[in-house]
PyMOL commands that place a pseudoatom at each C-alpha (Angstrom):
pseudoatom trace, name=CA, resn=UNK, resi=1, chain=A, elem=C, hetatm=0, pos=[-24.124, -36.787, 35.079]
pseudoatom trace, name=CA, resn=UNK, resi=2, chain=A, elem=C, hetatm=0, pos=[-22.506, -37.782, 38.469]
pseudoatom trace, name=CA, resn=UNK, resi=3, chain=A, elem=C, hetatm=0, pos=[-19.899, -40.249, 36.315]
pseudoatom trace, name=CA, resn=UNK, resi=4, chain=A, elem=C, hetatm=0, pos=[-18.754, -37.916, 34.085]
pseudoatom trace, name=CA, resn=UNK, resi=5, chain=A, elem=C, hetatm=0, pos=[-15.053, -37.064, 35.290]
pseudoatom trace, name=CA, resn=UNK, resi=6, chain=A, elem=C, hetatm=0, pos=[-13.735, -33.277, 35.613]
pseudoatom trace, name=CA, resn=UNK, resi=7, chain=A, elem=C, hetatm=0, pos=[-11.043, -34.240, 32.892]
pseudoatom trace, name=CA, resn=UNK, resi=8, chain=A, elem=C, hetatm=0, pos=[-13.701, -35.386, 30.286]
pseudoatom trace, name=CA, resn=UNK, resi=9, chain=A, elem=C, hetatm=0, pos=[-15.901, -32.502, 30.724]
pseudoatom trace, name=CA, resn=UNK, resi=10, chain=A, elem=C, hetatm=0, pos=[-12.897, -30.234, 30.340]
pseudoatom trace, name=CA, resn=UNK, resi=11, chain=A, elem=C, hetatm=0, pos=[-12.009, -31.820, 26.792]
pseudoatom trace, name=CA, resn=UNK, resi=12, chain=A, elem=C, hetatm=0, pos=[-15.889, -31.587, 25.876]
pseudoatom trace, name=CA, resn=UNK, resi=13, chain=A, elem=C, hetatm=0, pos=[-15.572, -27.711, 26.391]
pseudoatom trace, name=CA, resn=UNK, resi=14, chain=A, elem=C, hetatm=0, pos=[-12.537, -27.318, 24.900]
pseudoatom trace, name=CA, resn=UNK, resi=15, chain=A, elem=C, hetatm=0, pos=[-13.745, -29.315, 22.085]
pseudoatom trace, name=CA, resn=UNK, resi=16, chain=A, elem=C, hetatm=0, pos=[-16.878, -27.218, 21.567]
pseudoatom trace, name=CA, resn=UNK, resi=17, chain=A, elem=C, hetatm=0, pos=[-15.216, -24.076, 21.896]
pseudoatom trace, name=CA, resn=UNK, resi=18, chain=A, elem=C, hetatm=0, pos=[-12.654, -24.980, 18.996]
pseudoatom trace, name=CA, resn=UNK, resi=19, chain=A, elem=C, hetatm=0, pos=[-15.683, -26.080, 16.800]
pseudoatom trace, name=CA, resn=UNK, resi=20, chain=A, elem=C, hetatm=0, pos=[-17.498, -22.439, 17.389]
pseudoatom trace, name=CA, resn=UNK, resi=21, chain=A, elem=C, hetatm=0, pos=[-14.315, -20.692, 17.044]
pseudoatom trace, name=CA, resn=UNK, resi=22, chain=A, elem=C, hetatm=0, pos=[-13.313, -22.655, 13.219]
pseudoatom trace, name=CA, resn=UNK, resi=23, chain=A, elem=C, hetatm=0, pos=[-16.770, -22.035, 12.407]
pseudoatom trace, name=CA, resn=UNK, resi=24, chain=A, elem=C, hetatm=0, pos=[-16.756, -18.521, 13.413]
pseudoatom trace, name=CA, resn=UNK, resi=25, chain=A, elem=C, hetatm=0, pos=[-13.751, -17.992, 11.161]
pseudoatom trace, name=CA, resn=UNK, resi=26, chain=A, elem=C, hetatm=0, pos=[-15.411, -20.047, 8.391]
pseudoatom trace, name=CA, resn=UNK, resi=27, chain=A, elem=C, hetatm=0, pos=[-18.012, -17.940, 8.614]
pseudoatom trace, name=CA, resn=UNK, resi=28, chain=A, elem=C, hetatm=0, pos=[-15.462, -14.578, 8.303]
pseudoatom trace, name=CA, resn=UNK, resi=29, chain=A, elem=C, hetatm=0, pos=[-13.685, -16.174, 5.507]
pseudoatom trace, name=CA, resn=UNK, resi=30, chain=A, elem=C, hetatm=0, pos=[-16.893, -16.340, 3.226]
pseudoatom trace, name=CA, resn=UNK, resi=31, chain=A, elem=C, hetatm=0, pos=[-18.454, -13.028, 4.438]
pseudoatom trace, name=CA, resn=UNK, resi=32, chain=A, elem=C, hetatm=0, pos=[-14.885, -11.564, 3.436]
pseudoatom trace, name=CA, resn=UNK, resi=33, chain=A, elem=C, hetatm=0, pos=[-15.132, -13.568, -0.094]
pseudoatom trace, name=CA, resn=UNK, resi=34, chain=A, elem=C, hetatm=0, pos=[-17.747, -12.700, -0.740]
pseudoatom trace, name=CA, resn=UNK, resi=35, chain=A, elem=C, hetatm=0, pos=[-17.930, -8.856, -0.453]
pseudoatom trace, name=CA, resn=UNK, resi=36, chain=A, elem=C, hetatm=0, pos=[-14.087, -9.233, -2.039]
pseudoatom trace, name=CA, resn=UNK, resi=37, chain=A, elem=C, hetatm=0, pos=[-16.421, -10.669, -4.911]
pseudoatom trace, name=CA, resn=UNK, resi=38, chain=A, elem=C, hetatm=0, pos=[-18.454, -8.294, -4.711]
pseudoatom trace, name=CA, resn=UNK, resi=39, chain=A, elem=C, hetatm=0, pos=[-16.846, -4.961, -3.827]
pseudoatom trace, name=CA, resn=UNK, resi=40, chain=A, elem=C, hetatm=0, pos=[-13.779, -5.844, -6.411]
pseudoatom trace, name=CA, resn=UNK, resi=41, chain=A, elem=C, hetatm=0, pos=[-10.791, -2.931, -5.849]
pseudoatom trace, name=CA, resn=UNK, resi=42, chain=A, elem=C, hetatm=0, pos=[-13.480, -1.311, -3.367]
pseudoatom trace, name=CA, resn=UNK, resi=43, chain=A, elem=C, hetatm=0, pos=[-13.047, -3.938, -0.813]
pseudoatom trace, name=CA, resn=UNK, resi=44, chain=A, elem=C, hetatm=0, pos=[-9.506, -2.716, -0.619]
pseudoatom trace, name=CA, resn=UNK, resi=45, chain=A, elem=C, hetatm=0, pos=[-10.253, 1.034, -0.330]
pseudoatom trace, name=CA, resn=UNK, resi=46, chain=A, elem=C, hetatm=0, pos=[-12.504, 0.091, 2.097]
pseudoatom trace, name=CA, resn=UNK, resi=47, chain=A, elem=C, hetatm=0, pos=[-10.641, -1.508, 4.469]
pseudoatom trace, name=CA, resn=UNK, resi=48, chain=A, elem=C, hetatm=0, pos=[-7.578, 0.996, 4.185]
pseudoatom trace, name=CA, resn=UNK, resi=49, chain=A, elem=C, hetatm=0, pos=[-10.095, 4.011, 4.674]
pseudoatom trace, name=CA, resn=UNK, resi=50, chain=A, elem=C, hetatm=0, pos=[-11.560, 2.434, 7.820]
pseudoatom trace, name=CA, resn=UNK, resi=51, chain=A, elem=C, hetatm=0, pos=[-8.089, 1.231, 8.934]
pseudoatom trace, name=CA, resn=UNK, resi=52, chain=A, elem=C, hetatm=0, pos=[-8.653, -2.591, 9.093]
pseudoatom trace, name=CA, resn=UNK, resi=53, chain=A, elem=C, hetatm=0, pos=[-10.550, -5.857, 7.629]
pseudoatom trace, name=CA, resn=UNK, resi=54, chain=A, elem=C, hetatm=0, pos=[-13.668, -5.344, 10.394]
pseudoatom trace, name=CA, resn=UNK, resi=55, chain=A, elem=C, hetatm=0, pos=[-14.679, -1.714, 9.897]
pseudoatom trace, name=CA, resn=UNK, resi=56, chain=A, elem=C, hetatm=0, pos=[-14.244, -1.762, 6.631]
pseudoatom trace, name=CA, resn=UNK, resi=57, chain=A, elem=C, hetatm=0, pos=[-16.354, -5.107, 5.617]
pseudoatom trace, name=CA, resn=UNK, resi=58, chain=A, elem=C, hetatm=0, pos=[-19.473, -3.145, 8.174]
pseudoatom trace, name=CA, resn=UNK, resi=59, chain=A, elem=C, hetatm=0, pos=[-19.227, -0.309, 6.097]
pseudoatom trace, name=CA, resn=UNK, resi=60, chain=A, elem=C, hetatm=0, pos=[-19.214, -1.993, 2.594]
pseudoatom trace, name=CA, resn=UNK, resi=61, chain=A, elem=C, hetatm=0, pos=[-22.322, -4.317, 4.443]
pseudoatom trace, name=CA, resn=UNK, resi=62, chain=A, elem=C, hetatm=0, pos=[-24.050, -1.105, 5.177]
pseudoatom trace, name=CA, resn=UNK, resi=63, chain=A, elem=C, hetatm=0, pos=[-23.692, 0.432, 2.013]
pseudoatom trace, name=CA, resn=UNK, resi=64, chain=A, elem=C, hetatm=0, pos=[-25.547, -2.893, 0.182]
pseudoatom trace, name=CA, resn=UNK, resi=65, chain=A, elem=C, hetatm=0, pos=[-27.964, -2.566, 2.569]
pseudoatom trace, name=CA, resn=UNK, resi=66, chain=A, elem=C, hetatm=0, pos=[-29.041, 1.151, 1.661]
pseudoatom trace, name=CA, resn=UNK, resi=67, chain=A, elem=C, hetatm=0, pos=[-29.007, 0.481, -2.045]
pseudoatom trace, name=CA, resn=UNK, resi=68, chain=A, elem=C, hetatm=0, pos=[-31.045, -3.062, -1.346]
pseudoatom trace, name=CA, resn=UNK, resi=69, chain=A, elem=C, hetatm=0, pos=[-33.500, -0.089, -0.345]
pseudoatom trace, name=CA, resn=UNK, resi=70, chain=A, elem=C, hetatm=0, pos=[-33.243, 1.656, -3.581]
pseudoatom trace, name=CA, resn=UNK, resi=71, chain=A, elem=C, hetatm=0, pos=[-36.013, 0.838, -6.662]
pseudoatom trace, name=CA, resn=UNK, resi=72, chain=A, elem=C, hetatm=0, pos=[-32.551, 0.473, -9.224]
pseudoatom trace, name=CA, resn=UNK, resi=73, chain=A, elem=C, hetatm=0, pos=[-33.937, 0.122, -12.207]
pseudoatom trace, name=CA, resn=UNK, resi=74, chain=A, elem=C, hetatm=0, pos=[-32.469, -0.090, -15.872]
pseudoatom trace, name=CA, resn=UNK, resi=75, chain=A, elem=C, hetatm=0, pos=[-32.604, 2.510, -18.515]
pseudoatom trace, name=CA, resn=UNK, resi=76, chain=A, elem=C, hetatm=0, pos=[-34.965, 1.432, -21.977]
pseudoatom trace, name=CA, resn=UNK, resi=77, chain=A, elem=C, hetatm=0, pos=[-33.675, 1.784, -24.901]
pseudoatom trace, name=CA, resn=UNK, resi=78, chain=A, elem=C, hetatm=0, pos=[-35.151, 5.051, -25.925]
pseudoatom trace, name=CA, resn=UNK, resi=79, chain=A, elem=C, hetatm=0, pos=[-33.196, 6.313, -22.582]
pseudoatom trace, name=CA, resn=UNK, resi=80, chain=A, elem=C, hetatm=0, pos=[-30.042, 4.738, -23.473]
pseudoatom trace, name=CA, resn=UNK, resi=81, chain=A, elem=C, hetatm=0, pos=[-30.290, 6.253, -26.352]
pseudoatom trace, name=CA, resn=UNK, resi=82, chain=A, elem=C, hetatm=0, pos=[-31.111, 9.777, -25.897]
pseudoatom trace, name=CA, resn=UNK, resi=83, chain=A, elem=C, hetatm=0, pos=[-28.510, 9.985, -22.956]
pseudoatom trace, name=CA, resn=UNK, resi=84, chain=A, elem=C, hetatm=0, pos=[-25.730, 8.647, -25.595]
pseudoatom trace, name=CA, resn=UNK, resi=85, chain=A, elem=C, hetatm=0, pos=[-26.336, 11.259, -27.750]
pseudoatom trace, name=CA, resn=UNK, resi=86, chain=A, elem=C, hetatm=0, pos=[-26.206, 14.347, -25.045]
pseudoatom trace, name=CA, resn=UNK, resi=87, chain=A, elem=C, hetatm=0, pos=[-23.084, 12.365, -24.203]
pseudoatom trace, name=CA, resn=UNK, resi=88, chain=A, elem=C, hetatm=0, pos=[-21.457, 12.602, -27.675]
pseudoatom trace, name=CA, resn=UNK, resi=89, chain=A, elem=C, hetatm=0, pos=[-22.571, 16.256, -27.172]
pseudoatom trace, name=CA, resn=UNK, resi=90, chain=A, elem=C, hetatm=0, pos=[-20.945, 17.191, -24.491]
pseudoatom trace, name=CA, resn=UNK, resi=91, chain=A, elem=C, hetatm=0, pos=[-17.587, 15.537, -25.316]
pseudoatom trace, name=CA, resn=UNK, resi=92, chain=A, elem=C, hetatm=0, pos=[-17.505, 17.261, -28.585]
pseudoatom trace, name=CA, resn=UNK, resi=93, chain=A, elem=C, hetatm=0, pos=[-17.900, 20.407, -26.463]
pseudoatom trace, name=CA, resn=UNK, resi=94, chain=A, elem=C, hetatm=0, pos=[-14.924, 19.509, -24.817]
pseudoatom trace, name=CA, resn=UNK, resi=95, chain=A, elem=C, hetatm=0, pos=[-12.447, 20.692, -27.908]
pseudoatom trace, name=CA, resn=UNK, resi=96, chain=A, elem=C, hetatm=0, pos=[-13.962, 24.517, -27.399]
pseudoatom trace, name=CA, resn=UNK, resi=97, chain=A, elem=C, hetatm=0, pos=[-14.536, 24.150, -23.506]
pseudoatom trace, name=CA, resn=UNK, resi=98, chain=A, elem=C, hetatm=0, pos=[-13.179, 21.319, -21.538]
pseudoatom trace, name=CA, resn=UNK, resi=99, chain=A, elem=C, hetatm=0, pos=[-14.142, 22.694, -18.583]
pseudoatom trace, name=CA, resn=UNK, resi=100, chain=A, elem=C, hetatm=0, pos=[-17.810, 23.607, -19.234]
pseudoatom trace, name=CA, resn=UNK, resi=101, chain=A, elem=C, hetatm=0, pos=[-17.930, 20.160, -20.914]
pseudoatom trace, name=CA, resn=UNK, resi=102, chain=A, elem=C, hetatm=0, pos=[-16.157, 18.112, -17.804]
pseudoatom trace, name=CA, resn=UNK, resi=103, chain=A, elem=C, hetatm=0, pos=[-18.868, 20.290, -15.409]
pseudoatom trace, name=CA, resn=UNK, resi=104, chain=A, elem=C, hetatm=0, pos=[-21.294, 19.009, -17.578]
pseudoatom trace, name=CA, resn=UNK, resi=105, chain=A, elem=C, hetatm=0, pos=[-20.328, 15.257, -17.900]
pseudoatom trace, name=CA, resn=UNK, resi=106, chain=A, elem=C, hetatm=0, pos=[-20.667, 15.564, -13.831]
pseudoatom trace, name=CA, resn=UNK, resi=107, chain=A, elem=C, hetatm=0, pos=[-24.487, 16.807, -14.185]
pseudoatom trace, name=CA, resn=UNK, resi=108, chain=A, elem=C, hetatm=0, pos=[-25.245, 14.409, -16.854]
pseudoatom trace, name=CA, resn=UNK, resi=109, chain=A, elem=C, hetatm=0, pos=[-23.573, 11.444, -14.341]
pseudoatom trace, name=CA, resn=UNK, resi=110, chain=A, elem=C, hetatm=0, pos=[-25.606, 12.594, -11.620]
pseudoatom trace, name=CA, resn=UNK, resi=111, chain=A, elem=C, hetatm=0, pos=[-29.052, 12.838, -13.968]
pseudoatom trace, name=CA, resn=UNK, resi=112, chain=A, elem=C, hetatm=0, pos=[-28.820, 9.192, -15.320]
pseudoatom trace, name=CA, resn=UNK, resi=113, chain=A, elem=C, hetatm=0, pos=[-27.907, 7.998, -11.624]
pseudoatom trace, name=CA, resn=UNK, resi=114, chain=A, elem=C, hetatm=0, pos=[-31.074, 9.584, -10.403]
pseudoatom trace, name=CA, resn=UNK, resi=115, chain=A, elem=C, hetatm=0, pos=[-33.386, 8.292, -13.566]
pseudoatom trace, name=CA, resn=UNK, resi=116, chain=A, elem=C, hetatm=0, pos=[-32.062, 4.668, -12.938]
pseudoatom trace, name=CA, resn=UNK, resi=117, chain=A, elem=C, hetatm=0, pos=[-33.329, 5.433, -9.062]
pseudoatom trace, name=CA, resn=UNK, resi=118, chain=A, elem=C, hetatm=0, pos=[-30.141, 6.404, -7.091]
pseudoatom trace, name=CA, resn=UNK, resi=119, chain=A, elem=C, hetatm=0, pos=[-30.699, 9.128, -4.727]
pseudoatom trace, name=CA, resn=UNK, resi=120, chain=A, elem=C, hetatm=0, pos=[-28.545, 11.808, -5.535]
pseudoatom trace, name=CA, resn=UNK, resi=121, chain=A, elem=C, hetatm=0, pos=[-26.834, 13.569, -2.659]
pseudoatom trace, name=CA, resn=UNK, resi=122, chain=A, elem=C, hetatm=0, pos=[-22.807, 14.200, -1.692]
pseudoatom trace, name=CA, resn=UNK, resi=123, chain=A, elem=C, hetatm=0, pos=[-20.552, 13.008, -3.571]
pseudoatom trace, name=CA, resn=UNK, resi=124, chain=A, elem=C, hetatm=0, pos=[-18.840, 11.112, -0.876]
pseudoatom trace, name=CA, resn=UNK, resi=125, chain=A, elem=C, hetatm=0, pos=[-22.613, 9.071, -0.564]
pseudoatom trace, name=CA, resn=UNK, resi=126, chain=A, elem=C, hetatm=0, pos=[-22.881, 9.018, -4.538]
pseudoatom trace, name=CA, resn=UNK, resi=127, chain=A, elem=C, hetatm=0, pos=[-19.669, 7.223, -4.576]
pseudoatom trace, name=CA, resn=UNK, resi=128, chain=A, elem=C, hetatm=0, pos=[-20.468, 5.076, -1.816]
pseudoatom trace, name=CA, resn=UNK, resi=129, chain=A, elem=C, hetatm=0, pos=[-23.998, 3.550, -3.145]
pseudoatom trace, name=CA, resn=UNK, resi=130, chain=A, elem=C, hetatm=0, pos=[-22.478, 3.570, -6.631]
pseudoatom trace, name=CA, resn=UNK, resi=131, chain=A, elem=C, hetatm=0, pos=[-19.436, 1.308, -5.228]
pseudoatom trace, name=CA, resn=UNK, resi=132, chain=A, elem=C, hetatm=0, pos=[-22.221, -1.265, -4.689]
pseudoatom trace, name=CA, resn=UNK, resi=133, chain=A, elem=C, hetatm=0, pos=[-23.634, -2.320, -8.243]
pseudoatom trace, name=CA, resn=UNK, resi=134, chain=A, elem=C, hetatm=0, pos=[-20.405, -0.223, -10.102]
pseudoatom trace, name=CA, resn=UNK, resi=135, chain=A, elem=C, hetatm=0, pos=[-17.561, -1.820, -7.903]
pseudoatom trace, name=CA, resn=UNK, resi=136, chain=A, elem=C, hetatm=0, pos=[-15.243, -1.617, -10.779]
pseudoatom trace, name=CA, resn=UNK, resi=137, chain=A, elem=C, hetatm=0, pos=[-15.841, 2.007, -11.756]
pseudoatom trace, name=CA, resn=UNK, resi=138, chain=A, elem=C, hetatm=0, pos=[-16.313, 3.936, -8.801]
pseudoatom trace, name=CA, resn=UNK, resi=139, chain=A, elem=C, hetatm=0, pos=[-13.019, 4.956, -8.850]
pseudoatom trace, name=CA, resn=UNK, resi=140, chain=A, elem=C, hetatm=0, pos=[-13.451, 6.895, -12.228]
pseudoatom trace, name=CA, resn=UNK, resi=141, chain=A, elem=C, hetatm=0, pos=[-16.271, 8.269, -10.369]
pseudoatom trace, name=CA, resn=UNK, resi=142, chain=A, elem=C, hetatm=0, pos=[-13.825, 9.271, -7.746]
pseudoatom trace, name=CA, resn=UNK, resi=143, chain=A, elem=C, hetatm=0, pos=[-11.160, 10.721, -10.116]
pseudoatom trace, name=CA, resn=UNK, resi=144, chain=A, elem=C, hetatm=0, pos=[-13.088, 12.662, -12.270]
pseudoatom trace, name=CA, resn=UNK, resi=145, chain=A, elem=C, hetatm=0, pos=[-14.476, 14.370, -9.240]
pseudoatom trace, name=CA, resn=UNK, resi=146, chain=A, elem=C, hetatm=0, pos=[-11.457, 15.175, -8.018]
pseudoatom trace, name=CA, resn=UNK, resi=147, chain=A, elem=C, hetatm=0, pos=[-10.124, 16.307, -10.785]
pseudoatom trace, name=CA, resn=UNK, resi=148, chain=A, elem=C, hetatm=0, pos=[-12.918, 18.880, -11.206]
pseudoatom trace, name=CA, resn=UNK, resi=149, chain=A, elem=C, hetatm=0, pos=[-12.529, 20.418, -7.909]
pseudoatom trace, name=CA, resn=UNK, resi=150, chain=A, elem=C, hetatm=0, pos=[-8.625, 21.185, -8.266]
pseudoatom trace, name=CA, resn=UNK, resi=151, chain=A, elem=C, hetatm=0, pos=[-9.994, 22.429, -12.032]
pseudoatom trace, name=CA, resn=UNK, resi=152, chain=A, elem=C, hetatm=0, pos=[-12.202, 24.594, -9.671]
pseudoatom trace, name=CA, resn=UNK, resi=153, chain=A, elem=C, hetatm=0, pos=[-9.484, 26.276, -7.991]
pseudoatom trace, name=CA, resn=UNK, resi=154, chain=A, elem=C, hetatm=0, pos=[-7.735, 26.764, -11.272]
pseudoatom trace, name=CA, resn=UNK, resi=155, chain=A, elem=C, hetatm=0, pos=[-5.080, 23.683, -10.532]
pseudoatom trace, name=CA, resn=UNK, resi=156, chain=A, elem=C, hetatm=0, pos=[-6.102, 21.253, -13.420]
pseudoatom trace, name=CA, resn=UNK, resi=157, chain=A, elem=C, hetatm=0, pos=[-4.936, 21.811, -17.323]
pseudoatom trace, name=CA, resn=UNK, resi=158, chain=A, elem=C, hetatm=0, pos=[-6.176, 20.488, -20.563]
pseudoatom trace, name=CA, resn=UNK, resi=159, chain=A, elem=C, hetatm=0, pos=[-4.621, 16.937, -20.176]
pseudoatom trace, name=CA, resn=UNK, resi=160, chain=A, elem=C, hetatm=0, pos=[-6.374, 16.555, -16.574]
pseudoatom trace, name=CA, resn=UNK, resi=161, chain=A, elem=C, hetatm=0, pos=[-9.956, 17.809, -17.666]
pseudoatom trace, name=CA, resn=UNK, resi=162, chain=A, elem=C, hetatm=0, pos=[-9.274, 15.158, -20.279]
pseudoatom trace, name=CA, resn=UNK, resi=163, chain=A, elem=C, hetatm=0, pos=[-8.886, 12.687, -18.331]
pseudoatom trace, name=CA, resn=UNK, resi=164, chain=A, elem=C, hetatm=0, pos=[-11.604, 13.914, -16.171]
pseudoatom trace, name=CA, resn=UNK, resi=165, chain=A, elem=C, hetatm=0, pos=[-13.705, 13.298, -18.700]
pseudoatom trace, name=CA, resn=UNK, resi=166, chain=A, elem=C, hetatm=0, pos=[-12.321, 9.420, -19.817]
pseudoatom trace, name=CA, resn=UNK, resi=167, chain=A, elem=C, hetatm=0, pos=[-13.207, 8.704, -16.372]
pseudoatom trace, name=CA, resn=UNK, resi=168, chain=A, elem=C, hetatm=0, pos=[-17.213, 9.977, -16.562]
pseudoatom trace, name=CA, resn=UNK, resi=169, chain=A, elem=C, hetatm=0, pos=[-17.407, 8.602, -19.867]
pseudoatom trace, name=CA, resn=UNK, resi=170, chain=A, elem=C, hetatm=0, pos=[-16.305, 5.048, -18.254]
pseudoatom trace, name=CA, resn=UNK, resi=171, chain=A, elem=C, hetatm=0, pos=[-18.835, 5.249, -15.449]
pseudoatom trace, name=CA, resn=UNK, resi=172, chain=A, elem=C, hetatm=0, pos=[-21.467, 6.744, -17.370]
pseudoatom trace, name=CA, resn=UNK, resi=173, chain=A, elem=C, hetatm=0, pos=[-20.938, 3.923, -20.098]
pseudoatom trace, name=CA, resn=UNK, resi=174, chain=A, elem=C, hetatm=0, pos=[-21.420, 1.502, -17.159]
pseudoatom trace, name=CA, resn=UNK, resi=175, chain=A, elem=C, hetatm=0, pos=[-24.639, 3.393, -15.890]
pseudoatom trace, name=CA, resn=UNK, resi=176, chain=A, elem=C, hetatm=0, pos=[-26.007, 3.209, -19.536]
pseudoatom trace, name=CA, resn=UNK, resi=177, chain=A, elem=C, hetatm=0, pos=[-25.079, -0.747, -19.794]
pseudoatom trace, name=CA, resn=UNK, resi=178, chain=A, elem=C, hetatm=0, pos=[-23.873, 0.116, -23.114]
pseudoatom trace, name=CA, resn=UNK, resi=179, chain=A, elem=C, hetatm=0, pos=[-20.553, 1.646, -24.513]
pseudoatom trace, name=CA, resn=UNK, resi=180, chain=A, elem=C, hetatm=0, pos=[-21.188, 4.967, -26.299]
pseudoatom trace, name=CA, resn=UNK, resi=181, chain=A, elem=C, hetatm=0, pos=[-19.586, 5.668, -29.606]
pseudoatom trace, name=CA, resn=UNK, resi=182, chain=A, elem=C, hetatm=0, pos=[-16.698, 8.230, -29.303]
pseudoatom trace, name=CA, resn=UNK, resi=183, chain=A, elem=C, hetatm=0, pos=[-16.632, 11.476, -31.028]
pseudoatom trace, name=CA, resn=UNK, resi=184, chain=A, elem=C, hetatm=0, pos=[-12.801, 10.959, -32.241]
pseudoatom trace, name=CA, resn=UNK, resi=185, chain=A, elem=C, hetatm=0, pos=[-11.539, 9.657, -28.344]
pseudoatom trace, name=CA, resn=UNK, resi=186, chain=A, elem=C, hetatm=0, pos=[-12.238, 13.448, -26.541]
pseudoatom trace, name=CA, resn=UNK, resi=187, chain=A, elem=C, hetatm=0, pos=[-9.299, 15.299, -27.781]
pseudoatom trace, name=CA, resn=UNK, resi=188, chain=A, elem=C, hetatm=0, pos=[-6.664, 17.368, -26.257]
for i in range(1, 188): cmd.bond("trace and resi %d" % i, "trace and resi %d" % (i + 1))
show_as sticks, trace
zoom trace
């Protein structure tokens, strides 16, 4: 140890420190692919709702890990079935009521979320452990939602409760793991 000179040991630290750091941001890279993989357009909602890349990769890490805790489970066939057919019900309601029938498609949502073992609570947390196994139609989640709150307060016509419904009917097709035959695409 007494031969080693100041200069060497100064390039041995320097050299170790630039191995951590590249394999530091290796390590980013791939945690970042692979909730990008994951997460799909949810990644990027996440990381513009929490401001930046860091907050927003914790919070879609969190979120897996509170549905890892969940007992998901899929719907049988005799499930799958049933639920289509209150489905087809309720969107042929929509041509007398939209809005009883988009209120409706909500409950219905939240029912089949719950039977497959989601824990059904805010919306906001709803969203947020669907986002995890239904990365790629949350946001149908999130529109249809919204669009039934300004309906609500009386700010949403015919052509939004429509697509209110489009929306559920995409998510709950994706909850069922099975597309649902349409009653004439829900009318206006």
């Amino acid at each position: 140890m007494a031969n080693i000179q100041p200069a060497t040991l100064v390039v041995a630290i320097i050299a170790i420190l630039a191995i951590a750091a590249a394999l530091w941001l290796y390590i980013q890279k791939e945690r970042t692919q692979k909730l990008r993989s994951q997460f799909g357009p949810e990644y990027d909602r996440a990381i513009g709702e929490h401001g930046g890349r860091i907050h927003g990769e914790l919070d879609l890490l969190k979120r897996a890990k509170r549905v890892e805790n969940f007992n998901i489970r899929r719907l049988d066939p005799a499930e799958r079935s049933r639920y289509a057919q209150v489905w087809q019900r309720e969107q042929a309601l929509f041509v007398d009521n939209p809005r009883s029938a988009v209120n409706h498609a909500d409950t219905l949502v939240q029912e089949v979320m719950q039977r497959r073992g989601y824990p059904v609570n805010s919306f906001e947390q709803n969203a947020a452990d669907l986002s995890v196994d239904h990365p790629r139609v949350v946001e149908n989640y999130r529109v249809a939602h919204e669009i039934a709150l300004r309906d609500a307060s009386g700010q949403a016509n015919t052509e939004d409760l429509r697509r209110a419904m489009v929306s559920y009917r995409t998510l709950f097709e994706d909850l069922l793991e099975q597309p649902i035959a349409k009653v004439e695409e829900v009318r206006r």
